[in-house]
Wavefront OBJ file of the C-alpha trace (Angstrom):
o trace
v -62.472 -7.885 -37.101
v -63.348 -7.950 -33.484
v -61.117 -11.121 -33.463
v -58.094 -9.266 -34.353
v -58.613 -6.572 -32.242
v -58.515 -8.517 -29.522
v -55.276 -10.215 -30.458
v -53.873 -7.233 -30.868
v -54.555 -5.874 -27.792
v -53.480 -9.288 -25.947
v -50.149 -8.897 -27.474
v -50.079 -5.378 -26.663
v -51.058 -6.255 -22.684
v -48.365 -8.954 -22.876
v -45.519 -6.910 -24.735
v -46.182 -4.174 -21.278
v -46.286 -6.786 -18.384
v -42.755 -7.559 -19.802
v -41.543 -3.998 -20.497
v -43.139 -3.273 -16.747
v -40.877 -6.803 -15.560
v -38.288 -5.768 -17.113
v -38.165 -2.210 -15.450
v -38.980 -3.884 -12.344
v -36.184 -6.394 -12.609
v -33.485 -3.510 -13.222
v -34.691 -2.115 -9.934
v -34.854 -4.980 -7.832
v -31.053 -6.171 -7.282
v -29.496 -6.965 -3.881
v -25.657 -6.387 -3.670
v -23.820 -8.361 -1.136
v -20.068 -7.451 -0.737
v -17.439 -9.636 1.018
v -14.847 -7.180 1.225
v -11.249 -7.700 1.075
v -9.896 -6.854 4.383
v -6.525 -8.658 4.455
v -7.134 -11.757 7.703
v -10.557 -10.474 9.060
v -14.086 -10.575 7.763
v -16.397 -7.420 6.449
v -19.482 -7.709 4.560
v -22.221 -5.494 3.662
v -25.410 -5.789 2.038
v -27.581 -2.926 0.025
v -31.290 -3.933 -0.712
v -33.274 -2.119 -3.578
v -34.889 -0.390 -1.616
v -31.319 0.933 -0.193
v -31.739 -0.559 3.492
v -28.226 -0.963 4.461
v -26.701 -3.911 6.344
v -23.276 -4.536 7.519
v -22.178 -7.592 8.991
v -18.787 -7.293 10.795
v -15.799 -4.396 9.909
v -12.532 -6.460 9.443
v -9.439 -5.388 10.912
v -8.231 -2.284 9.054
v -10.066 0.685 10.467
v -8.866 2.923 7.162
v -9.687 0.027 4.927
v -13.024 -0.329 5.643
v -13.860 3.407 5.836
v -12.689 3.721 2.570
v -14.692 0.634 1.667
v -17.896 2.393 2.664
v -16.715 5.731 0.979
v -16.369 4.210 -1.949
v -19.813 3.035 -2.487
v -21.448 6.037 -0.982
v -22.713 4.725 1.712
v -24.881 7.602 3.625
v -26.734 5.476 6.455
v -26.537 1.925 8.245
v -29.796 0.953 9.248
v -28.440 -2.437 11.008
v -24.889 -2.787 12.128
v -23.685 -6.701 13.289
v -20.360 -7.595 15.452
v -20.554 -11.252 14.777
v -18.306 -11.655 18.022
v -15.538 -9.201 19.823
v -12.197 -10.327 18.112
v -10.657 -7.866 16.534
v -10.372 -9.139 13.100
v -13.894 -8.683 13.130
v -14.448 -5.582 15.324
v -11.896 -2.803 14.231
v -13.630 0.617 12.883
v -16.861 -0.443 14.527
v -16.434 3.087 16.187
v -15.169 5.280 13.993
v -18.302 3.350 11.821
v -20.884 4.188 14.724
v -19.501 7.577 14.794
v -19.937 8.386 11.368
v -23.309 6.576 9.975
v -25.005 6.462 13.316
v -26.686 2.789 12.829
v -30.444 2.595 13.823
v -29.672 -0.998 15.489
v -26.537 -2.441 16.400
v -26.544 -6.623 17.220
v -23.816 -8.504 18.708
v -23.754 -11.755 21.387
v -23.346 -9.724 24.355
v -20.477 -11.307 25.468
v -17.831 -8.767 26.888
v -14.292 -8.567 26.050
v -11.356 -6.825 27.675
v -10.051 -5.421 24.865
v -9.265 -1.611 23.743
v -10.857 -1.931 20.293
v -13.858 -4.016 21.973
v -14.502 -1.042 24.815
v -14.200 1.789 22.396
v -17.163 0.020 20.309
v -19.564 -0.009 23.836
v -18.321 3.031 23.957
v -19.466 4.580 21.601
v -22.863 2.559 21.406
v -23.546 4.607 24.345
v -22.201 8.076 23.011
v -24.431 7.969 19.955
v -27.260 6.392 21.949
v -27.573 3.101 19.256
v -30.405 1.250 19.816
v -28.626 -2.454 20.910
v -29.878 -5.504 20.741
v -28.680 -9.207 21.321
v -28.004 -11.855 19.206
v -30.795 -13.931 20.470
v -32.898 -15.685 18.356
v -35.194 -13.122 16.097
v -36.638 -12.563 12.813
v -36.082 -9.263 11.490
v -37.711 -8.042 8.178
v -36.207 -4.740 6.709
v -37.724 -3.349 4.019
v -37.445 -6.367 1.316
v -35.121 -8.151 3.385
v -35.680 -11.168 5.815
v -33.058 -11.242 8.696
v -32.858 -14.324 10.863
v -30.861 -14.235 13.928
v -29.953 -17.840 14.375
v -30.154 -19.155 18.388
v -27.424 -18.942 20.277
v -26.206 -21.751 22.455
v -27.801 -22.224 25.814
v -25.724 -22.472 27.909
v -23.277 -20.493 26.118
v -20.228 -23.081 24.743
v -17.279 -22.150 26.792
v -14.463 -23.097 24.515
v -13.195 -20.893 21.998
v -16.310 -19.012 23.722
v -16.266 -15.704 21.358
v -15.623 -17.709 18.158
v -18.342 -20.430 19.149
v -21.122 -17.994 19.811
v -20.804 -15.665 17.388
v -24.332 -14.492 15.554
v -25.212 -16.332 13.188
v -27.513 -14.501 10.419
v -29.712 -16.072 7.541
v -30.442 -13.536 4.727
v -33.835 -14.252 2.841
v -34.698 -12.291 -0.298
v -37.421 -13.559 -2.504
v -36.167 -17.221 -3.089
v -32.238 -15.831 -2.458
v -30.370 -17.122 0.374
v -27.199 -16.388 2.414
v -25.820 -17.534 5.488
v -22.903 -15.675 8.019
v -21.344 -17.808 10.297
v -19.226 -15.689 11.834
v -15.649 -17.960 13.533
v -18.286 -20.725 14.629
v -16.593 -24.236 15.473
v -17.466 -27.834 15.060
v -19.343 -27.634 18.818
v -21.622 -24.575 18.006
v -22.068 -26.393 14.358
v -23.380 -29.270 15.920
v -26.017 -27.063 18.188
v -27.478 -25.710 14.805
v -27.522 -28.597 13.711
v -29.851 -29.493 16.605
v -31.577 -26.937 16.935
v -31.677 -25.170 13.616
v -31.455 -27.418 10.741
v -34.511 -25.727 8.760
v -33.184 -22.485 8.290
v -29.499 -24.103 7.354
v -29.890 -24.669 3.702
v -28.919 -21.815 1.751
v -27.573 -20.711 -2.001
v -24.250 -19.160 -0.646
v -22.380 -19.687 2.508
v -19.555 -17.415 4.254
v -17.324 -20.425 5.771
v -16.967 -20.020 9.291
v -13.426 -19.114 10.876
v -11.605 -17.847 7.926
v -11.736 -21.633 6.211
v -10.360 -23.084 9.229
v -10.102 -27.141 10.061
v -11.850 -26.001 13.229
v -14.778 -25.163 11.582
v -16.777 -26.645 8.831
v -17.863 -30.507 9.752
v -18.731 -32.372 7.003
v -22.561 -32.858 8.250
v -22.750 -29.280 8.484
v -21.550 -28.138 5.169
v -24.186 -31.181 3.622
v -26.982 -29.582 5.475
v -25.653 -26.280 4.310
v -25.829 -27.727 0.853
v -24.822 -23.920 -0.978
v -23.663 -23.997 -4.007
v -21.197 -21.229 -4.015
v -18.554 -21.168 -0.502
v -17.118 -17.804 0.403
v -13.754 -17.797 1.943
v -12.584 -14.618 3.703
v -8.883 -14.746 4.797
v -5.366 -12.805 4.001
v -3.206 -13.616 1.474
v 0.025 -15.658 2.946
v -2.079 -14.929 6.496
v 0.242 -16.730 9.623
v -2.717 -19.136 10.516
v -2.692 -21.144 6.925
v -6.508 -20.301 6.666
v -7.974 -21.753 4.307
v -6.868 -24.898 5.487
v -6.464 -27.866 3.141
v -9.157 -29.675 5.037
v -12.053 -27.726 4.681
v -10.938 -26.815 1.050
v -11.229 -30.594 -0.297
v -14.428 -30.697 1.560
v -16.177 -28.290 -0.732
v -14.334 -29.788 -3.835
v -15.848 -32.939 -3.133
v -19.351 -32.154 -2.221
v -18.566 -29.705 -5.661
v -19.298 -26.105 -4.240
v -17.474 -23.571 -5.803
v -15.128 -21.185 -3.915
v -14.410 -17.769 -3.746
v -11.566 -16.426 -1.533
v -10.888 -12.808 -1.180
v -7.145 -14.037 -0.381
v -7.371 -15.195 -4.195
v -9.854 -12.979 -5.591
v -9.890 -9.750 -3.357
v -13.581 -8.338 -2.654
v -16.220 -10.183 -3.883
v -19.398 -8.863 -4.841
v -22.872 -11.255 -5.308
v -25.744 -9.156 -7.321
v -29.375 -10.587 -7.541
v -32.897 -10.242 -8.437
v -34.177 -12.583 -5.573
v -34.169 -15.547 -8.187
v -31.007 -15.358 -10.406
v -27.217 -14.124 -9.144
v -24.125 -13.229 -10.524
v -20.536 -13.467 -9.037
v -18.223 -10.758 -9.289
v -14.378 -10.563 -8.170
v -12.568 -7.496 -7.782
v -9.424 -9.255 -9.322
v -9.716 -12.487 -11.799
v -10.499 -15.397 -10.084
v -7.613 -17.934 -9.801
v -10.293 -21.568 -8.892
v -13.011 -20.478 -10.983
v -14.924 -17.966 -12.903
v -18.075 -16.258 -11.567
v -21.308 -18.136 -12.450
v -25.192 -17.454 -12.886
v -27.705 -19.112 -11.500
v -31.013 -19.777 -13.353
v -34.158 -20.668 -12.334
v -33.593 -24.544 -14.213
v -30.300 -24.657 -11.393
v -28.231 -24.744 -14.682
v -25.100 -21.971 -15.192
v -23.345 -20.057 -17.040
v -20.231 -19.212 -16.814
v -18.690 -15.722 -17.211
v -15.897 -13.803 -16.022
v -16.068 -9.448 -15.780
v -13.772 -7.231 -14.298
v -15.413 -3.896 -15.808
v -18.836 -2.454 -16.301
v -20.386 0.436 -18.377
v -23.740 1.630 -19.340
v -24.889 0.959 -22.846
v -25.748 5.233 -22.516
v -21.820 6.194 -20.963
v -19.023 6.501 -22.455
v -17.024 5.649 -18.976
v -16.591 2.188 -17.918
v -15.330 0.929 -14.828
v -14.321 -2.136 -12.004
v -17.650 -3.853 -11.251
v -17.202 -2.788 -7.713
v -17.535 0.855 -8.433
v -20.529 2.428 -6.740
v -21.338 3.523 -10.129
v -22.058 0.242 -11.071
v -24.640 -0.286 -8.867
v -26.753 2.451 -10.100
v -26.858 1.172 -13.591
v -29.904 -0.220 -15.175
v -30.109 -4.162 -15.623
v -31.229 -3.895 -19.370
v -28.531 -0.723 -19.737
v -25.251 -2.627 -18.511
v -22.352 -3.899 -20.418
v -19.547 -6.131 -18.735
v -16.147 -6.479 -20.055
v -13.566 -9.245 -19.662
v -10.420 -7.037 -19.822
v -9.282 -3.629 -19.483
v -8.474 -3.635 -23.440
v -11.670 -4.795 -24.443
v -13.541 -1.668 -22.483
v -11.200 0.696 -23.774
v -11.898 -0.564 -27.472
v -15.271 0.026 -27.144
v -14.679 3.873 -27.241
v -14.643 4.078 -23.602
v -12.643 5.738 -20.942
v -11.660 4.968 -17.606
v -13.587 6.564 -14.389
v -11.657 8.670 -12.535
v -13.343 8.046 -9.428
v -12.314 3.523 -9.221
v -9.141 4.126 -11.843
v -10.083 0.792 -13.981
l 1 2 3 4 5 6 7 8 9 10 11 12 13 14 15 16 17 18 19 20 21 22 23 24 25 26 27 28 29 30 31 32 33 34 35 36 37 38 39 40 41 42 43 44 45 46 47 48 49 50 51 52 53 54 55 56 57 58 59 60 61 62 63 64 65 66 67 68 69 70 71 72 73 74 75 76 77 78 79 80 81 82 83 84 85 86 87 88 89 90 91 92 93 94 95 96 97 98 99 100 101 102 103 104 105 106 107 108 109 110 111 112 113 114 115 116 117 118 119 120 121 122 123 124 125 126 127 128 129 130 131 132 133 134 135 136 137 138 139 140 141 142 143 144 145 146 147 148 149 150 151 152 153 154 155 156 157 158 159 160 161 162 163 164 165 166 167 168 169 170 171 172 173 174 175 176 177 178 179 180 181 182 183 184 185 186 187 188 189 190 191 192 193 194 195 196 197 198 199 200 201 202 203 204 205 206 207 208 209 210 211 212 213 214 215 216 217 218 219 220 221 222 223 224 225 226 227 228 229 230 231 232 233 234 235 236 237 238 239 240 241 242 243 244 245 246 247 248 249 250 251 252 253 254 255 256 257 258 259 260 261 262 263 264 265 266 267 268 269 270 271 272 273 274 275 276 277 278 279 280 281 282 283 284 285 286 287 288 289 290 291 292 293 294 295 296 297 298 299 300 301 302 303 304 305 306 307 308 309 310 311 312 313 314 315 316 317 318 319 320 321 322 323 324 325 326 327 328 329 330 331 332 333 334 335 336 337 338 339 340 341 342 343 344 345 346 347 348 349
């Protein structure tokens, strides 16, 4: 008798370590968006524990602030200009203004102009705490930020793409670099100087996809397995270039272009992710990653909770807030609505 009760109670302390992983699990997932901002780059980044990154603003000051509206954003607690170009840079302002960032980074390298002086400006106005992109390591809350080194001496051509920051997310055994516009010449410095902290799951491809960027030795060392691509559709530069596009194919990383797929949102748990695309991806589905390295394909465009009877674009700020265990994806619009659903009024699936 003893015997059984003891293997009864095993299973019971078993069955609630994985109810308790479970719940855990539906509270532990890192969003990273690469938003859709036409020939520019945005991205921002939400942690569990809702510490708030945000890594460049694009080039459409009323895009992006809707952007942020959108998913409720209330604070930034770390804002990044990758460099001062515009297509990077645009909003930072009316951005500072508004959430007041407890640290702002950039590589300290002036430019001359407007949209670059109203940004110092209004570091100063709202007395931001600045910082430069030198080499640091910054944990925030369950995130590890690494601030990759800048050259020394600082590479004079193409000086603001070549020295943007360069940031290395870390969460659990998750991994993302930003490259900002680097070239082949600031490349190589990493390269040099940097090579451990290269190797990442995903990788935002410097300079819009551009031939200018992306050397093959790099992109091995790299070694992600999923490329993201932020450029505008039919954008005057060709970016993506064809180049650096039959690179990836060859070393077989998948891509993900917001040109193709509009903004692209990455969820994980610190092991596993999932790919999401605002609009159905044209090169490839979304994939999940498993702890074996072996995936799965799927493709979403809508969410719901198993306990609402609203469904909407995975993108939604709704989404976000909807238990792991609780959430139900849908391939088309049709298929949400014929599960008794309607649409939310706030993303209009």
């Amino acid at each position: 008798m003893n015997n059984i009760k003891k293997y009864f109670l095993s299973i019971f302390i078993i069955l609630f370590l994985l109810s308790f992983t479970a719940s855990l699990f539906a509270q532990d997932t890192l969003s990273i968006y690469f938003f859709d901002v036409g020939q520019g780059d945005s991205s921002i980044i939400i942690a569990p524990d809702n510490k708030v990154v945000m890594i460049d603003s694009g080039p459409d000051e009323s895009l992006i602030l809707k952007y942020l509206q959108n998913l409720e954003i209330s604070q930034i607690d770390l804002l990044i200009a990758t460099h001062a170009h515009a297509d990077h840079i645009t909003g930072m302002n009316k951005i500072i203004a508004k959430y007041k960032p407890k640290a702002f980074i950039d590589p300290g390298i002036p430019h001359t102009t407007a949209t670059y002086q109203r940004m110092i400006t209004a570091i100063d106005k709202y007395n931001i705490n600045y910082y430069e992109g030198i080499s640091r390591k910054i944990n925030l809350g369950s995130l590890s930020l690494t601030i990759l080194p800048p050259a020394t001496p600082l590479i004079k051509g193409s000086e603001l793409n070549n020295n943007s920051v360069v940031v290395r997310l870390d969460y659990k055994d998750f991994s993302c670099l930003f490259t900002g516009d680097i070239e082949k010449e600031r490349e190589g410095q990493l390269l040099a100087e940097s090579r451990g902290n290269l190797n990442v799951d995903i990788l935002k491809i410097a300079h819009h996809g551009s031939s200018s960027s992306s050397s093959p030795l790099f992109i091995k060392s790299v070694g992600p397995k999923i490329a993201v691509i932020c450029c505008g559709q039919g954008n005057k530069y060709g970016h993506p270039h064809q180049e650096t596009i039959s690179l990836l194919q060859s070393l077989g990383i998948e891509i993900y272009r917001t040109d193709l797929s509009g903004t692209i949102l990455i969820k994980t748990d610190g092991i596993d992710y999932q790919i999401f695309t605002e609009k159905e991806s044209i090169r490839a589905p979304p994939v999940v990653k498993t702890e074996t390295k072996t995936t799965e394909t799927q493709e979403y465009k809508y969410a719901a909770s198993k306990k609402s009877e609203v469904f909407h674009y995975i993108y939604c700020s709704y989404v976000k807030k909807i238990k792991q265990e609780e959430l139900i994806l849908f391939k088309t619009r049709e298929e949400a609505i014929a599960s008794g659903r309607r649409p939310c009024k706030k993303c209009k699936p």
